[in-house]
C-alpha positions, 0 to 999 in steps of 0.5 A: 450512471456512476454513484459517488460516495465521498468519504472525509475525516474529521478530528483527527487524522490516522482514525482508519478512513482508508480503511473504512472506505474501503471495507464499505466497498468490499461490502458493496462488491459483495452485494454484486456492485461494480466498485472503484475508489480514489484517493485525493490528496491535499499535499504539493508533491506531484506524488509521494514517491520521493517523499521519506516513508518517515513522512507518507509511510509506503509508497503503494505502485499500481499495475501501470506504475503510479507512485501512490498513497498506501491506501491504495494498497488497502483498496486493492487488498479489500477488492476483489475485481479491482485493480488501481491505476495512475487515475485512482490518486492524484494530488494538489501538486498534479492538480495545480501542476496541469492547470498551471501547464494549460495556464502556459498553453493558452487553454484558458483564453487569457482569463484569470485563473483561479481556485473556482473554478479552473481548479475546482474544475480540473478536480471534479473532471479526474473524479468523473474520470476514475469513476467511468465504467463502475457502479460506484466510487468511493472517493477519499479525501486525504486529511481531515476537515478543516485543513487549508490545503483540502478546501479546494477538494471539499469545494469541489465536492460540494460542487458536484453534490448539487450537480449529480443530486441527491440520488447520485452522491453522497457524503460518508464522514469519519469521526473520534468519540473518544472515551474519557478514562477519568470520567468512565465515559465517551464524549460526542462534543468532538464529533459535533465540532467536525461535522460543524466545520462540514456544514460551515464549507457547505457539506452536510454528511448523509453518514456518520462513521464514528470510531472509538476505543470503546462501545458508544451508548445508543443515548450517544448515538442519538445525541449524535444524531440529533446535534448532527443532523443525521439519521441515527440509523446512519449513525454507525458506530466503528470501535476498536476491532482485533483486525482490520478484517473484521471491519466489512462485517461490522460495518455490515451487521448495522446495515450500512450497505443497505442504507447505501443501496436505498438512498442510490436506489440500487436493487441488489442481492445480499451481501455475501461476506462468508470469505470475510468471516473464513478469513477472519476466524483462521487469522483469529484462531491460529495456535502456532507462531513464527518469527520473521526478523525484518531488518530494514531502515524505517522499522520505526514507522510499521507503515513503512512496510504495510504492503509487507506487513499484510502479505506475512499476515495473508501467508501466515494465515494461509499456513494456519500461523501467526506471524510475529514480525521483529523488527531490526534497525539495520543501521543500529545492526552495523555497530550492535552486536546485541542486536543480532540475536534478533536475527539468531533467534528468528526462524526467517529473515527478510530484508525489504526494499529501500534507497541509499547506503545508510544500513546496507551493512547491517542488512548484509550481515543479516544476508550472510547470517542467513546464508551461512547457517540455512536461514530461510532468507527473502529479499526484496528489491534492495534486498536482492542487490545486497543478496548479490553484493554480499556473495560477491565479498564473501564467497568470489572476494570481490570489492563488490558495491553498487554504484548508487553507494560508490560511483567509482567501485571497481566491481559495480555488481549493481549499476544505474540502468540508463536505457529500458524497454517498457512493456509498451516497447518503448525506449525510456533513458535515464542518467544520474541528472534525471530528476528522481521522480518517476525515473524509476522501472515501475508497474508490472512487468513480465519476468521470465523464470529458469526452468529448474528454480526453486522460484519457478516451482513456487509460482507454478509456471514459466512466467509471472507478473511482478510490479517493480520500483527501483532504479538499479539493476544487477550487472550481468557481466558478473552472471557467470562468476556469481552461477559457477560460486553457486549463486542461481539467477532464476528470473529474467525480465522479458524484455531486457533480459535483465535479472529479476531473481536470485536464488541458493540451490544448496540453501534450504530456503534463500530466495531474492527478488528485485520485483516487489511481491507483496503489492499484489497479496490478497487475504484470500489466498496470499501471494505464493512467494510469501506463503512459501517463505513463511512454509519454509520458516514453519519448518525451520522452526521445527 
């Protein structure tokens, strides 16, 4: 039967509960467990997927091409035989959407329908459901304790404590103890109120994850533990790391992993967390630097590129470097010629993924500076399509555009796709009406790569598996003109044949992809795109 291990938060929000969560489960796979995870979240939409990365940060695509919450991605990152799928996060939008749906069905014999227990109801069955198969679920609930729209998940769970005993669920909450500069030490009181509210919704934690800046005391630890009713053992104390990594090993050096082992009655082997610690010591000991500018149109939210953020890390780590990681707003690039010289003196560039036309100019003269002065060049998604656009201007002199930018361009060298196979076979149609979510090529897919490509002797074989999120595609009336200028198209999808890379012969390192690389990097070994890329800027610096 599959354990439960619900984890809360408390406070405040962005204290690292995805995080945590997942760190607990890497210590729990490491011990030989078969471990899932799940992200609840309190929000209306039906996924993030329209939402502004200002809003939500990333959006995380799974393999089988769910639109999810970024954590998902620290849930993949942190596990080794895991993958996410659609099931691994839902929201009240999906939860009120399918109970509504049945509503209009009939389903529900005409009763009244209500919070307990239709939606309640639907909730626990999606958790029962991403939890099949595993020895354990680490289940999170987005928020923090408190939050109107997180009751009917905390109900729900409340719920399904009683009904899979003590033996089978349990309750892990993330809190703050923040230290009081001005008073030399850290205050409990905040975590006593939290984990008040819990038991108020009838919740009790079985652990107390306490996050901080600085050490807590043992005194602390005990005042928490009696103010609190918890065990102190099972009061683990989280303060500030140099790296998330190190997470899994702090967390297990105060047993934490046994203490789950025990209350689920699991008898397992040691956890083994050498690679963490292999890992960890090359990512904290690494003497050489590199610089990538990343010049995109959310630089000033970091989270909205976390997927990028960590695959630079793995690939820095990979080639015994430091990633240093300059961000430039490609709208301010436009107008702003100081701030080229980000772009001058970085030793790569990469232009990542987006939608709409505002900073598209700065990203391609970016693309061009790169090009033009052998600049190890990456681009991603969007960073393709104005790799090919910004070619088409300034070596064929086109009037290149895509038509997401302007519907009557006389070159659409990018275009809507309207008609696709997906990898199941079958038929998906789209038009400019079609609402905007989920009306994408999304999840993984199978391209296949030119014989003779730098991007075929990156991967090391014929064909490769990539996870996309996009709505345009290069137009493939333009492939001749673009290949005879000296422009490669190195990648095609497998079942449309539809273009997947672009690359520069003649250029040191000028690689575009329209697929999305850096969903599927992991901090043992990285992805082989990155390590590449980073390689080539490590000696471009020389």
């Amino acid at each position: 039967m599959t354990k439960f291990i619900f984890v809360t938060g408390g406070v405040v929000s962005s204290l690292g509960k995805g995080i945590t969560a997942a760190s607990v489960a890497a210590i729990l796979e490491a011990r030989g467990l078969k471990v899932t995870m799940t992200k609840m979240d309190p929000y209306i939409n039906i996924d993030p997927g329209t939402m502004s990365p200002f809003q939500h940060g990333e959006v995380f695509v799974t393999e089988d091409g769910a639109e999810t919450d970024l954590d998902l991605g620290y849930y993949e990152r942190f596990l080794r035989h895991s993958k996410m799928t659609q099931r691994n996060n839902f929201t009240s939008g999906r939860i009120y959407s399918t109970v509504i749906e049945k509503e209009r069905r009939g389903d529900y014999l005409g009763g009244t329908v209500q919070v307990i227990p239709h939606i309640t109801d639907e909730i626990k069955a999606r958790i029962r459901a991403s939890g099949e198969g595993y020895d354990i679920a680490m289940i999170e609930i987005g928020g923090t304790v408190g939050d109107i729209e997180s009751l009917p998940f905390m109900e729900a769970v409340r719920q399904m404590q009683v009904e899979l005993g003590r033996n089978n669920a349990m309750l892990m909450h993330l809190t703050l103890v923040p230290y009081i500069a001005s008073a030399g030490e850290s205050k409990t009181k905040p975590t006593q109120h939290s984990v008040k509210e819990l038991r108020s919704i009838g919740l009790q934690p079985d652990v107390l994850i306490c996050r901080s800046e600085h050490a807590i005391s043992d005194d602390n630890r005990l005042k928490i533990a009696s103010f609190t009713n918890v065990e102190q053992r099972a009061v683990i104390l989280c303060p500030d790391a140099k790296s998330i990594y190190q997470i899994p090993s702090i967390l297990h050096a105060q047993h934490l992993d046994d203490l789950i082992c025990e209350r689920f009655g699991l008898d397992t082997p040691e956890a083994d967390l050498s690679d963490w610690h292999q890992f960890t010591q090359a990512l904290l000991n690494t003497q050489e630097t590199v610089t990538v500018a990343m010049v995109g149109k959310y630089v000033e939210l970091p989270d909205a590129y976390k997927s990028i953020n960590e695959a630079l890390l793995h690939a820095g780590v990979a080639n015994n470097v430091k990633v240093n990681i300059d961000y430039v707003d490609a709208e301010k690039l436009e107008n702003d010629d100081s701030l080229f010289e980000h772009i001058k003196s970085a030793d790569a560039v990469l232009v990542p993924g987006g939608f709409g036309e505002r900073g598209t100019l700065g990203k391609m003269k970016a693309i061009r500076y790169a090009r033009e002065n052998n600049v190890p060049y990456l681009g991603i998604c969007l960073g393709m399509q104005l790799a090919v656009i910004e070619f088409a201007r300034n070596v064929l002199g086109l009037d290149a555009n895509s038509t997401e930018f302007d519907k009557k361009t006389k070159a659409p060298l990018i275009g809507l796709i309207t008609e696709w196979f997906d990898e199941k076979g079958e038929l998906q149609v789209r038009s400019d009406a079609s609402d905007l979510g989920g009306t994408m090529r999304l999840g993984a897919q199978k391209a296949e790569l030119v014989e003779d490509s730098k991007l075929r002797q990156i991967y090391g074989s014929p064909v490769i598996t990539e996870r996309h999120r996009h709505r345009y595609e290069m137009n493939g009336r333009y492939i001749e003109q673009l290949e005879n200028a000296g422009m490669k198209i190195s990648g095609y999808s497998a079942k449309q044949h539809l273009v997947e890379s672009v690359e520069i012969a003649n250029h040191p390192w000028y690689v575009a992809v329209q697929f999305h690389p850096e969903f599927t990097s992991q901090p043992r070994g990285g992805h082989p795109l990155f390590n590449s890329f980073v390689a080539a800027a490590k000696q471009a610096k020389k």
